[in-house]
N, C-alpha and C positions, 0 to 999 in steps of 0.2 A: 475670084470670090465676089459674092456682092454684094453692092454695098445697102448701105439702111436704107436709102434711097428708093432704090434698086429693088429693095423685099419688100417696102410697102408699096411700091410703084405694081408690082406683081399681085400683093394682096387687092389692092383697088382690083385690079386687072380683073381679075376672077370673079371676083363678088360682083363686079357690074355686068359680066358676060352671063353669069349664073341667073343674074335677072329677066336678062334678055333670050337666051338660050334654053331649051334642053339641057340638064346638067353629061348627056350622054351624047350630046354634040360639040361638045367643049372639049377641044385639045390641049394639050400643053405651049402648041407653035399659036394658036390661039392667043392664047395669054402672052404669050411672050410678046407676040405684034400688038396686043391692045396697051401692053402696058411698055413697048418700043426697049426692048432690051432684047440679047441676042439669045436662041434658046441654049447656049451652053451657059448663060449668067443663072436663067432658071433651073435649070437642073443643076449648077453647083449651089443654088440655094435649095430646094427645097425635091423629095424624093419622089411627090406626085399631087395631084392635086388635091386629096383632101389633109396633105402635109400643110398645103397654104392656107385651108379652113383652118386647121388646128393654128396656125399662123396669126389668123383674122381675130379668132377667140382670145387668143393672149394676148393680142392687142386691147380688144374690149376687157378683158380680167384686170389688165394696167389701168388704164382708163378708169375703171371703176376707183381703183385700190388711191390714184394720186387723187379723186374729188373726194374721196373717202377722209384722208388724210388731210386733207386743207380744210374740209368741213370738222375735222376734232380739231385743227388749231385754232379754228374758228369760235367754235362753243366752249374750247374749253373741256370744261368737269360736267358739263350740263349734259353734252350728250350722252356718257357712261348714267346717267341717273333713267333717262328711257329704257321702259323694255326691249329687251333683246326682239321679241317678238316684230313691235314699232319700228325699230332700225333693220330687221332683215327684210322687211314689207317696204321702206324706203329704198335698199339695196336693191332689189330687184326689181324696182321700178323703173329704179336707175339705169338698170342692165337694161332693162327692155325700151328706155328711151334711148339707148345710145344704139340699139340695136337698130331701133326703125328705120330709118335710112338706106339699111340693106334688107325690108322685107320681101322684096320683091325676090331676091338671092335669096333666103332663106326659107321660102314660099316652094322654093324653085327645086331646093334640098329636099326638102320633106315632101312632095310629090316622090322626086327622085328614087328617096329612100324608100316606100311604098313595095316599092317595084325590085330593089337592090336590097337584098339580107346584108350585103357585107357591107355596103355604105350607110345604112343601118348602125350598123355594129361601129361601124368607125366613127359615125357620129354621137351616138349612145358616150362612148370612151371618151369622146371630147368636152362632152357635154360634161359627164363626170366629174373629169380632172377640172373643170372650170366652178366647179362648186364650194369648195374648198376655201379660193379666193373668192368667194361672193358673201359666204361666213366671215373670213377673215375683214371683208369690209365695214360689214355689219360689228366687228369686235366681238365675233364669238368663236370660241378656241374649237379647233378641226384638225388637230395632230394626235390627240388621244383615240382609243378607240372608240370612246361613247362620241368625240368631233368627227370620228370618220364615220360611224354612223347617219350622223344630223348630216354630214356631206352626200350620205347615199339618200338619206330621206329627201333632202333639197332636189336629189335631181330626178327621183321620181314626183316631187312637185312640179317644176319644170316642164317634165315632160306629160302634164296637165293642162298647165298654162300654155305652152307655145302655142298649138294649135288653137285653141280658141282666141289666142291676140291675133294669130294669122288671120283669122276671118274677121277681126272685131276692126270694122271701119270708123266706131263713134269714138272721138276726140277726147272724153272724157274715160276711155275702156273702160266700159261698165261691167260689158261681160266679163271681159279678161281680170278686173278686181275682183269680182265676185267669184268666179274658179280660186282667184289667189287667197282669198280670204276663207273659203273654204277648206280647202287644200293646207295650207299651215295650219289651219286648226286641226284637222284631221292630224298631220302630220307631227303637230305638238304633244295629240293625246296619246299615238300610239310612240313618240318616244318616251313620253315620259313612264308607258308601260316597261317598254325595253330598256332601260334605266332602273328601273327598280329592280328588276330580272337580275339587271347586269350587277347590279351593286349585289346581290343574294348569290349569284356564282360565283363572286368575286371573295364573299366572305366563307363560300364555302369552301374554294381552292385554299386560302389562304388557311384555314383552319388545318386543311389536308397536307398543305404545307407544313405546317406548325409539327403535327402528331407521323408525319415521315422524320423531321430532324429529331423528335423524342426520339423515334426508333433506334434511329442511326445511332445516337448519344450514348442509348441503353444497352445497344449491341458493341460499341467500343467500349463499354465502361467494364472492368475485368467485375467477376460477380462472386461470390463466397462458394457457388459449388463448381468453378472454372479452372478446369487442370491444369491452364497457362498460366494463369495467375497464381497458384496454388504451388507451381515449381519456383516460378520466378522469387516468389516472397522467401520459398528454400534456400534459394540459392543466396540470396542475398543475407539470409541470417548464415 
């Protein structure tokens, strides 16, 4: 098995190779010697290599989640008084500061992907599942359906922004806010479309609910011209 050491030692390993490499010259023996563990340590960690991106990501998701948490011990009540809006435009600024580091690897991905549907696809999923926890930083709820929603809105916002922080070399990402501040606003108006949709389905099932249990009620309830009910009441006088 191996150990925490050992899996970030491998996660390094990859992301630094991804920078410097072709992602379709990158082996697993590869990783294994960049990041000096034996290749059965890697493969009883992880099933292949975009197992260790998805790896990488949950490391950045944590990272976010513990500066997330030490900044509400920090404020206090004060931060829950900021829009939601304000704190996920912070959140993902965060994400993509902690990301920089590995643009060069992530540059390296998204050429990659280009060219590869399936590592595409793999990446798209990772990306997804990493959404969730970027809401959750931000302290807005992503376990309901209307949260899984805002989770899938987020990562089509994302997947906005990446590319244009990839190319954005100025210090201050002008471009890359101005996509981001777009992009949520677009993304706020049209949930709060499908939000109101979803609240109007919701009351309409609920309603459909309601008048199926009358039914049911009506249909158990014995009724004055009911020949079961009509013996039984015989039988009983």
């Amino acid at each position: 098995m191996a150990t925490e050491t050992q899996r970030q030692a491998i996660v390094d390993a990859l992301m630094t190779l991804a920078g410097e490499r072709a992602w379709g010259e990158i082996s697993l023996a590869d990783v294994a010697a960049r990041a000096g563990v034996p290749l059965s340590v890697v493969r009883s960690a992880y099933a292949g290599r975009t197992a260790i991106v998805a790896d990488f990501v949950a490391g950045i998701d944590a990272a976010l989640l513990d500066e997330a948490e030490r900044g509400r011990d920090a404020a206090g009540d004060s931060i829950a008084d900021e829009p939601a809006r304000d704190r996920l435009l912070d959140v993902i600024l965060r994400r993509l500061d902690l990301l920089a580091p590995h643009k060069p690897a992530i540059r390296g991905l998204a050429e990659a992907a280009k060219c590869d549907p399936g590592l595409a696809l793999c990446l798209a999923r990772i990306g997804c599942r990493a959404q969730p926890w970027t809401l959750a930083a931000a302290g807005i709820e992503a376990s309901s359906p209307l949260g899984r929603l805002r989770a899938g809105g987020l990562s089509l916002v994302m997947a906005r922004v990446l590319p244009v922080w990839l190319d954005d070399d100025d210090p201050g990402l002008g471009r890359t806010m101005a996509t981001l501040d777009r992009s949520l606003t677009r993304g706020a108006d049209l949930l709060d479309r499908a939000e109101a949709i979803g609240c109007k389905v919701m009351r309409f099932a609920r309603r459909m609910r309601e008048r199926g249990r009358e039914a049911r009620r009506e249909r158990a309830a014995p009724g004055d011209g009911d020949p079961a009910a009509t013996a039984a009441d015989a039988g009983a006088t």
